[in-house]
C-alpha positions as CSV (number, residue, x, y, z in Angstrom):
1,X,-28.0,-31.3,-6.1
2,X,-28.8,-27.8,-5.1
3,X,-27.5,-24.7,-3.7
4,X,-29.7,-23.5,-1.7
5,X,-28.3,-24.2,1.2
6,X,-28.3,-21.9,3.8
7,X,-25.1,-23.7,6.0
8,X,-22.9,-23.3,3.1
9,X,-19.6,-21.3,3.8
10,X,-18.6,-21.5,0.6
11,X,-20.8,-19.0,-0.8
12,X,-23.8,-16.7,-0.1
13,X,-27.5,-17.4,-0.5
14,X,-27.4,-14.6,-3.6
15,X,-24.6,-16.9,-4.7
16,X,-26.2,-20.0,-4.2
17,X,-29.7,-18.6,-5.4
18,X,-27.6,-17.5,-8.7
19,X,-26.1,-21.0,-9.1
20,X,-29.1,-22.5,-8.8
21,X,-31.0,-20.3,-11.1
22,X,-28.1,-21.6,-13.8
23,X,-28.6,-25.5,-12.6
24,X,-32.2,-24.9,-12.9
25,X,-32.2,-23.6,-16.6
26,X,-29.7,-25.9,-18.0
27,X,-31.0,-29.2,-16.6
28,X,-34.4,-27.9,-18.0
29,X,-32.8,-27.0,-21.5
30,X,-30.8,-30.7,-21.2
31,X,-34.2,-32.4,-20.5
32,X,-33.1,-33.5,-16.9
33,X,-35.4,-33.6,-14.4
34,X,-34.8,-36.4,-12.1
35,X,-33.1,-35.6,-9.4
36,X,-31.2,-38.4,-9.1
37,X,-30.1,-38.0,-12.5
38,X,-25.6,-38.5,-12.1
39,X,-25.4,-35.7,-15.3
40,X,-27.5,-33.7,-13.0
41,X,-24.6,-33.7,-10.7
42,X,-21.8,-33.6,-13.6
43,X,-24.0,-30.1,-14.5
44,X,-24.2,-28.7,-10.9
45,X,-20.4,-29.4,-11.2
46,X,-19.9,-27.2,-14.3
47,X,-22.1,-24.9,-12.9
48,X,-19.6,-24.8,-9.9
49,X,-16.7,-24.2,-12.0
50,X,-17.9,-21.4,-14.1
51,X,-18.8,-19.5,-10.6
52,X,-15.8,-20.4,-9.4
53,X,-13.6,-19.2,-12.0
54,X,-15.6,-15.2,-11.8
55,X,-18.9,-15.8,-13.8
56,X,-21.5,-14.4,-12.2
57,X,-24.0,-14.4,-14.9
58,X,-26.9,-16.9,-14.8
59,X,-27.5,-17.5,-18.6
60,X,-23.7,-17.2,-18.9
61,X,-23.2,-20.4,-16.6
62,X,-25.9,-22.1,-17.8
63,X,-24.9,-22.3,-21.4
64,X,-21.1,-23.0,-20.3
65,X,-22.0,-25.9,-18.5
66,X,-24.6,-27.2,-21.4
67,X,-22.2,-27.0,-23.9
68,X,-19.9,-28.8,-21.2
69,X,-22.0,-31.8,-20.8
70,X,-22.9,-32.1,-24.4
71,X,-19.4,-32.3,-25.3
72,X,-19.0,-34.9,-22.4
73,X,-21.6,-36.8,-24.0
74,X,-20.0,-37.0,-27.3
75,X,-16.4,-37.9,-25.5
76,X,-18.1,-40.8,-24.0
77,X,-20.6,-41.6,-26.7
78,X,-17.1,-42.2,-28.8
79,X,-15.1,-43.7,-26.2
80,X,-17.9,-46.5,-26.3
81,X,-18.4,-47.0,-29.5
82,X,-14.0,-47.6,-30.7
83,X,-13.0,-50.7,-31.8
């Protein structure tokens, strides 16, 4: 996924540029980097959210939707491993 997408309406290309900046350095940090990675998505998603919501700091988002997907992988990691 990416937001650098110049027909977006939903946002600017600052805004998108921002975003991706965030997507960028957390898929890095989360060792993703194939693109058709579905956590790569889940973290664009989070990465959505925390703009959404007022954050407009890169390293701000980033870490937010790291910690996001980490704890998502714990929640699933225990959901498959119940009796």
């Amino acid at each position: 996924m990416t937001f650098l997408d110049d027909d977006n309406p939903n946002y600017s290309k600052l805004d998108g540029e921002l975003m991706q900046c965030a997507l960028d350095n957390a898929a890095e940090r989360l060792g993703l980097s194939d693109k058709n990675d579905p956590e790569l998505n889940t973290l664009a998603r989070f990465i959505r959210a925390a703009f959404i919501i007022g954050n407009r700091d890169a390293a701000a988002m980033a870490e937010f939707a790291i910690d996001s997907v980490i704890m998502r992988r714990k929640r699933n990691g225990a959901e498959n491993t119940a009796p």
